[in-house]
C-alpha positions in Angstrom: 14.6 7.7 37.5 17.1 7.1 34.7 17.7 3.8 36.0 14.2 3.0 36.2 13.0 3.9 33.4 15.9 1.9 31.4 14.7 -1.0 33.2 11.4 -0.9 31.7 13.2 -0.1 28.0 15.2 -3.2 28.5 12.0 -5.6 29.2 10.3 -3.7 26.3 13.1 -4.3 24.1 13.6 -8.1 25.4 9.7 -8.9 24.6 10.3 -7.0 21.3 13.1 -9.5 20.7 11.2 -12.7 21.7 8.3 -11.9 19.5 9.6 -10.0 16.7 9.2 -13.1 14.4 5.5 -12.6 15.8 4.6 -9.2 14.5 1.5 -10.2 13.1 -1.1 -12.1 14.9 -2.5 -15.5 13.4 -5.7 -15.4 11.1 -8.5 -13.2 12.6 -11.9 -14.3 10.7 -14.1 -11.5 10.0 -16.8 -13.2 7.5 -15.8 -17.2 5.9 -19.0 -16.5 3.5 -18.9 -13.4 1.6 -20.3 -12.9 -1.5 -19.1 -15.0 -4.3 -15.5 -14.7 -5.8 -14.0 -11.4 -3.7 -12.1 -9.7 -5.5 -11.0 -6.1 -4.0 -10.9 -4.4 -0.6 -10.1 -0.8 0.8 -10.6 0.8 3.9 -11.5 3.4 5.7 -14.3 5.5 8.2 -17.5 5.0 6.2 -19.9 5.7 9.9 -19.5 8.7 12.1 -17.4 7.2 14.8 -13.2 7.0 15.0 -12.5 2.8 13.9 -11.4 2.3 10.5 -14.4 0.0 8.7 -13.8 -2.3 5.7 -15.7 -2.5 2.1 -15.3 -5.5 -0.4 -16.5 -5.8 -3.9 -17.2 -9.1 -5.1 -16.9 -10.8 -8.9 -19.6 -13.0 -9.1 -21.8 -12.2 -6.0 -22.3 -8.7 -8.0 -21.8 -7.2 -4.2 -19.9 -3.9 -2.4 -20.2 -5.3 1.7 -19.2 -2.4 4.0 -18.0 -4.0 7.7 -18.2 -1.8 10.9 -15.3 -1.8 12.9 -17.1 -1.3 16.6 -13.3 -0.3 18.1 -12.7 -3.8 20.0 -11.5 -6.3 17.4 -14.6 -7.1 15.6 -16.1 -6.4 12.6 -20.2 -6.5 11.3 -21.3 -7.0 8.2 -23.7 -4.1 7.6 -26.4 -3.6 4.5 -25.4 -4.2 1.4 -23.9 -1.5 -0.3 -25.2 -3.2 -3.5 -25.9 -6.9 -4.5 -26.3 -6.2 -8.6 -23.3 -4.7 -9.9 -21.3 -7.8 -11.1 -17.7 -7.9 -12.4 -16.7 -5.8 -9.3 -12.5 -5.2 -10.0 -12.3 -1.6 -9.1 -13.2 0.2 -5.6 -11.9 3.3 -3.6 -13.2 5.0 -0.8 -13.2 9.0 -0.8 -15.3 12.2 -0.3 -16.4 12.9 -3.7 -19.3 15.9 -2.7 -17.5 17.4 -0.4 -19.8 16.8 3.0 -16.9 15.6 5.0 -17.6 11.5 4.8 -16.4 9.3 2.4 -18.3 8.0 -0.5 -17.5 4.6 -2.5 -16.7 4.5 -6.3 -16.7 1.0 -7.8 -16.0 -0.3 -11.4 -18.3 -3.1 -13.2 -15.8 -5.3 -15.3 -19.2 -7.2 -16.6 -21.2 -3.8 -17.3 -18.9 -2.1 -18.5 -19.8 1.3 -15.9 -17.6 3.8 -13.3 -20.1 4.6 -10.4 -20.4 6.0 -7.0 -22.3 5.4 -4.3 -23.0 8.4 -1.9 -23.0 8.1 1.9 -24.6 10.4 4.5 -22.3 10.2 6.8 -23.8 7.6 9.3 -23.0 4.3 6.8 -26.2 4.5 5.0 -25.3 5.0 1.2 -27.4 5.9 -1.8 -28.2 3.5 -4.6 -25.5 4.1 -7.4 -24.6 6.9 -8.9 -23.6 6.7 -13.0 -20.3 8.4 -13.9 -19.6 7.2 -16.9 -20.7 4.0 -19.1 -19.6 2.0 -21.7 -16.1 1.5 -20.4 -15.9 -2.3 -21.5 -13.9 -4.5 -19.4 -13.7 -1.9 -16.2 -10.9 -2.6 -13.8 -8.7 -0.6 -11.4 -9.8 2.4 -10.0 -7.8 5.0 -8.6 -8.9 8.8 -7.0 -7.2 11.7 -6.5 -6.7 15.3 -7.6 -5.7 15.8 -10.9 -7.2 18.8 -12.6 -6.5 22.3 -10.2 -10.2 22.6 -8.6 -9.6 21.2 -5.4 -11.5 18.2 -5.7 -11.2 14.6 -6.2 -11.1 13.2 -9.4 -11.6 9.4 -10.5 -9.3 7.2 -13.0 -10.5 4.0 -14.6 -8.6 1.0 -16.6 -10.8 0.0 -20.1 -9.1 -3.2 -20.5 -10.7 -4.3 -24.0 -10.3 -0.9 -25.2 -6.5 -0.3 -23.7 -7.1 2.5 -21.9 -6.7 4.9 -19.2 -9.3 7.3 -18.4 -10.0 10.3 -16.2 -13.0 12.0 -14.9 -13.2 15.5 -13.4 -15.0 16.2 -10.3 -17.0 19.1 -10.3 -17.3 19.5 -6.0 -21.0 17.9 -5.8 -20.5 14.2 -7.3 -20.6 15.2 -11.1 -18.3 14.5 -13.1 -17.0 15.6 -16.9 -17.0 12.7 -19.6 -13.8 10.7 -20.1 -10.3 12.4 -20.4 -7.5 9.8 -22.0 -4.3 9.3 -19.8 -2.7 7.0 -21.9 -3.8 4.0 -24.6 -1.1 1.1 -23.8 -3.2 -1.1 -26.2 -1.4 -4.5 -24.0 2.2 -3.7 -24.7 3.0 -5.9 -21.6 5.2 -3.1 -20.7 5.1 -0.3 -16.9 5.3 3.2 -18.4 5.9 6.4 -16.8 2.9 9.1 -17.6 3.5 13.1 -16.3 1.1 14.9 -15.2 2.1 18.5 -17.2 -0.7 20.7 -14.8 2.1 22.6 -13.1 3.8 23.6 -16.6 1.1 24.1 -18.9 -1.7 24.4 -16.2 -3.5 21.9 -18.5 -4.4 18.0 -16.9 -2.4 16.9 -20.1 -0.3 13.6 -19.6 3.0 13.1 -21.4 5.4 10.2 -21.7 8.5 10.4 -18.9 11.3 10.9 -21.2 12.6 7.7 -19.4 9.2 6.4 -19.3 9.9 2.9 -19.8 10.5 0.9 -16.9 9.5 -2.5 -17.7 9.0 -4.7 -20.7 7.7 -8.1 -21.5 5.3 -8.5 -18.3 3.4 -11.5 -19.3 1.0 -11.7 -16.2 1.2 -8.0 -14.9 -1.2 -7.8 -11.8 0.0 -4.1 -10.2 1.9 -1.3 -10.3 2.2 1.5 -7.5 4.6 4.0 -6.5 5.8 3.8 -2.5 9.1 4.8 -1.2 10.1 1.5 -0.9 14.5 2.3 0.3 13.6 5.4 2.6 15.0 7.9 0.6 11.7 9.8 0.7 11.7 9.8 -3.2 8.7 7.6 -4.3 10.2 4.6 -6.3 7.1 2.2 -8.8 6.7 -1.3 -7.5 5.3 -4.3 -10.0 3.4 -7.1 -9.4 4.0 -9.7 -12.3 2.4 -12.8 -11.1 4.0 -15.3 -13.4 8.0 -13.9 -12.4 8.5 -11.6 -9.3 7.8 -8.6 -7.3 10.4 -5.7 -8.2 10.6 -2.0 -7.8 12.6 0.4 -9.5 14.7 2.9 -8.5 15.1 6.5 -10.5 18.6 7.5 -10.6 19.8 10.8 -10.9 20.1 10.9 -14.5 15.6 10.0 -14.6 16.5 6.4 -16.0 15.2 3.3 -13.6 17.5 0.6 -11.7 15.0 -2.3 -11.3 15.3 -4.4 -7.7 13.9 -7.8 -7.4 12.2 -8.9 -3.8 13.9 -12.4 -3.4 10.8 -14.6 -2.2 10.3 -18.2 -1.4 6.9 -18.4 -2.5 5.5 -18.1 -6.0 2.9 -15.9 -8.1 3.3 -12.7 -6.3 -0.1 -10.6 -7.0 0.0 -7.6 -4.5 2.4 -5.8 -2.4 1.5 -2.4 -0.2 4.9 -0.6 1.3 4.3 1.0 4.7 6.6 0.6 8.4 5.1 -2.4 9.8 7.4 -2.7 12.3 7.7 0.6 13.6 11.2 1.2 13.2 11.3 4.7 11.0 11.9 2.1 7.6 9.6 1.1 5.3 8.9 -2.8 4.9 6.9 -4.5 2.0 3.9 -7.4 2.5 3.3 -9.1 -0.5 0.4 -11.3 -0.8 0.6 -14.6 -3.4 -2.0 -16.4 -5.3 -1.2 -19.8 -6.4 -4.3 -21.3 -7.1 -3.7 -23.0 -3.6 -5.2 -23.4 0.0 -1.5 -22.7 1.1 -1.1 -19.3 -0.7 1.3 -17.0 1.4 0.9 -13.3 2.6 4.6 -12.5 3.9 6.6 -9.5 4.7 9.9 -8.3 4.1 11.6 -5.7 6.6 13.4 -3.3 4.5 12.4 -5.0 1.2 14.8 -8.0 3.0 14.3 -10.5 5.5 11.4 -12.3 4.6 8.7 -13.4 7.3 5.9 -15.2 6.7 3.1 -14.0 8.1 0.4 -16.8 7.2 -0.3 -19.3 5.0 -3.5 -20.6 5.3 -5.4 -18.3 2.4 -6.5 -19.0 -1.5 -5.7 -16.7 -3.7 -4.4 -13.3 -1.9 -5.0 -11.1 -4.6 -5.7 -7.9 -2.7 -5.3 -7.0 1.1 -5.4 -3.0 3.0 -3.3 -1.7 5.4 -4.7 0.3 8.5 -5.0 0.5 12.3 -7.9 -1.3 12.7 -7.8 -1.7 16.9 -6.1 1.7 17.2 -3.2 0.8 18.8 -0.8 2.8 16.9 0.9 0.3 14.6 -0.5 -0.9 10.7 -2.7 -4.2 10.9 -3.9 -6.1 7.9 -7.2 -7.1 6.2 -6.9 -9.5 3.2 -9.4 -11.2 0.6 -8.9 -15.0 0.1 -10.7 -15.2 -3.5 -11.3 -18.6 -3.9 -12.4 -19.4 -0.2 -15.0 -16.6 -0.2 -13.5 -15.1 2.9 -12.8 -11.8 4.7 -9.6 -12.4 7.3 -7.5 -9.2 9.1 -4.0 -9.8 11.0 -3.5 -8.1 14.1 0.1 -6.0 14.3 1.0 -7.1 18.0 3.8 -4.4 17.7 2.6 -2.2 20.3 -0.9 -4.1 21.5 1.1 -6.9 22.9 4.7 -6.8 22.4 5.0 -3.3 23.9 1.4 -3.4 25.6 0.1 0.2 25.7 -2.1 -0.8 28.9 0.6 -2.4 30.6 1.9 1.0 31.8 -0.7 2.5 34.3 0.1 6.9 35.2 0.0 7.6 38.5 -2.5 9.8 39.7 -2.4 11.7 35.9 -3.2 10.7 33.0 -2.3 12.0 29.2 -4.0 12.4 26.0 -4.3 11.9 23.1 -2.6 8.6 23.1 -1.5 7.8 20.2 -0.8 11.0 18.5 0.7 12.4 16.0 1.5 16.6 17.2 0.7 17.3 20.6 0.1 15.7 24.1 -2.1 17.1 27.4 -1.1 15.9 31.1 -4.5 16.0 32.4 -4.8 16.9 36.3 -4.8 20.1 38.4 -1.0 21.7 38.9 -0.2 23.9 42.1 2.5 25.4 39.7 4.7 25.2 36.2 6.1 21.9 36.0 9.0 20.1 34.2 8.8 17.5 31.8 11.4 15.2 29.8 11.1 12.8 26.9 13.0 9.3 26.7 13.3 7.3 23.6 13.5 3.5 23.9 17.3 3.9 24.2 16.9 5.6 27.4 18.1 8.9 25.6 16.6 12.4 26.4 15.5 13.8 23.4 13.2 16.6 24.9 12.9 18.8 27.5 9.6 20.7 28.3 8.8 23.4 30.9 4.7 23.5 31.0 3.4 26.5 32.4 -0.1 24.7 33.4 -2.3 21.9 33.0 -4.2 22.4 29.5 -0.5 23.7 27.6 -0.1 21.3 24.9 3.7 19.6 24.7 4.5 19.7 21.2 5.5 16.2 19.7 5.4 16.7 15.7 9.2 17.2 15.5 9.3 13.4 16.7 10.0 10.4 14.6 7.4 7.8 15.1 7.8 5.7 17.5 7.1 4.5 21.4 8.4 7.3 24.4 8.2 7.3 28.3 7.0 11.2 29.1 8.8 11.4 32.4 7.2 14.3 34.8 9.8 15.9 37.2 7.9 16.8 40.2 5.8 14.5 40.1 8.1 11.6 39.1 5.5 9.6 37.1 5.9 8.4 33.8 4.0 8.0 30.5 4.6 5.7 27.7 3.2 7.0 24.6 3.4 6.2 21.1 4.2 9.0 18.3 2.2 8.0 14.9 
């Protein structure tokens, strides 16, 4: 069995070789005519199925788009969201009444409003939904919980006014009037802002001590926090369009040790850190914008070794990261802003270089696949069985003694990755991929 199942490790590993430089698939159209000038994208289940769907806002169509993903590669434009809120720079997908499906908060830079837009759970969403006004030049929009009610609470950039502001939540969709975070008043400069909840129990925000990080940014298009060298402490990555990408470090005495991403390619304007190529470290894709028709999206394993991806876009300002064919590995869906179009790359990690479907059970099958804590051999057993786990190195790194056919075997102690399930008696194998 051993010797088989090394066999098959060794023409997984082989194919992972050949095509490695091939981790993402070429461009995968999803609309070429979207509404004019997109200019931010998230993701995310917006219907009551299991595929991850897509929503765009646009600056000049004044248009949110939501796309259903129908599970086999393709993507439908559904009914607009809204086709009159212009000046659309800020957009985030959440549950923000609590009914278990996720609503869509956008920004108007041009109207100067935060709103929402509530769905019932099917795709079908509500016209919008006022949270605050009067927020002149209305850009990034972030959610999350801030204040200690359990629910989830929206932040807004005021560009003209050089602010950061805060709503609460209440639970049902309303929300306080503005909380401050922090006036920067275009200092050009990344600052660090504490939330002080768990000290004072107040949503208060303080100045890190060793709150600068970065000064002079003369085009600064991002800034996010991602663990970005594994150390699972969460490092801040900036986008400064007219430099480089870099992400900073904090050392041990809270002062930052900034890190430049060495590219070929010029105007960096958004970077997302996630394992792209499944190998339990965190890469980096950057996307450019260069005013061109050549504008690269590219990725760099380990925050090294850069790849291009593709080439072929205008203006990647924004793209999302998610399993969009549910595969197990991270695909992405990008915006090209001055070509009006909606593209998503296909990660052929495990669709095609490891080919879940290539490996057919005998007699059994197993479930769910991929997963993230547990699996179920399904099929009747005379009696307990024995069960092993394989890593792609052919090493055992779990034995199992299943007492009958619906016990769960525990995975959640597993890094993520791709496994054979070898079954004793039986002698039939599973390949399965651990999210």
């Amino acid at each position: 069995m051993r010797k088989n199942i090394l066999t098959l490790i060794t023409v997984f590993c082989l194919s992972n070789l050949v095509s490695y430089a091939q981790l993402f698939s070429s461009k995968k159209s999803i609309n070429t005519s979207t509404g004019d000038y997109p200019s931010v994208i998230e993701s995310g289940h917006l219907n009551n199925d299991s595929h991850v769907d897509i929503v765009i806002g646009t600056t000049y169509g004044g248009t949110i788009e939501w796309y259903k993903n129908d599970g086999n590669q393709s993507f439908s434009m559904q009914t607009l969201i809204t086709s009159t809120l212009t000046g659309i720079l800020g957009l985030a997908i959440a549950d923000l009444d609590n009914d278990n499906d996720n609503d869509i908060v956008a920004a108007s830079y041009f109207s100067g409003k935060l709103v929402w837009f509530e769905n019932d759970g099917n795709g079908n969403f509500s016209s919008e939904k006022v949270i605050a006004t009067g927020i002149s030049e209305a850009g990034t929009v972030k959610v999350g919980k801030i204040d200690n009610n359990n629910t989830i609470d929206v932040v807004v950039a005021a560009g003209a006014s050089g602010q950061v502001l805060w709503f609460s939540n209440n639970g049902n969709g309303t929300f306080s009037g503005s909380n401050l975070v922090v006036g920067f008043r275009d200092t050009r400069n990344v600052e660090l802002y504490e939330n002080q909840l768990s000290s004072t129990g107040t949503p208060t925000f303080l100045r890190s001590a060793n709150g600068s990080i970065s000064s002079n940014n003369s085009d600064l298009n991002e800034v996010s926090f991602a663990d970005v060298d594994n150390d699972k402490k969460l490092d801040i990555i900036k986008v400064n369009k007219t430099t480089m990408a870099s992400w900073y470090k904090k050392e041990a005495n809270g002062s930052f040790t900034e890190h430049n991403f060495t590219t070929s390619y010029n105007y960096p304007a958004t970077a997302k850190v996630a394992d792209y190529d499944n190998d339990s470290f965190n890469d980096v894709i950057i996307g450019f914008a260069n005013g061109t028709t050549v504008d690269a999206l590219a990725m760099y394993d380990n925050s090294n070794f850069e790849t291009l991806i593709d080439n072929t876009q205008d203006d990647i300002n924004q793209f999302t990261v998610n399993d969009f064919d549910g595969d197990g590995d991270l695909d992405v869906a990008s915006i090209s802003q001055k070509q009006n179009d909606l593209n998503w790359f296909e990660n052929l990690k495990f669709s095609a270089t490891l080919g879940l479907k290539e490996i057919t059970p005998i007699r059994r099958k197993i479930y769910p696949n991929p997963t993230r804590e547990h699996l179920v051999v399904d099929g009747k057993f005379t009696k307990p069985y024995k069960a092993s786990i394989y890593n792609i190195l052919d090493k055992e790194v779990m034995q199992i003694n299943v007492s009958n056919s619906i016990e769960k075997i525990e995975v959640a102690s597993l890094k993520s990755g791709v496994y054979l399930l070898y079954l004793e008696d039986d002698k039939t194998y599973f390949k399965f991929v651990k999210l």
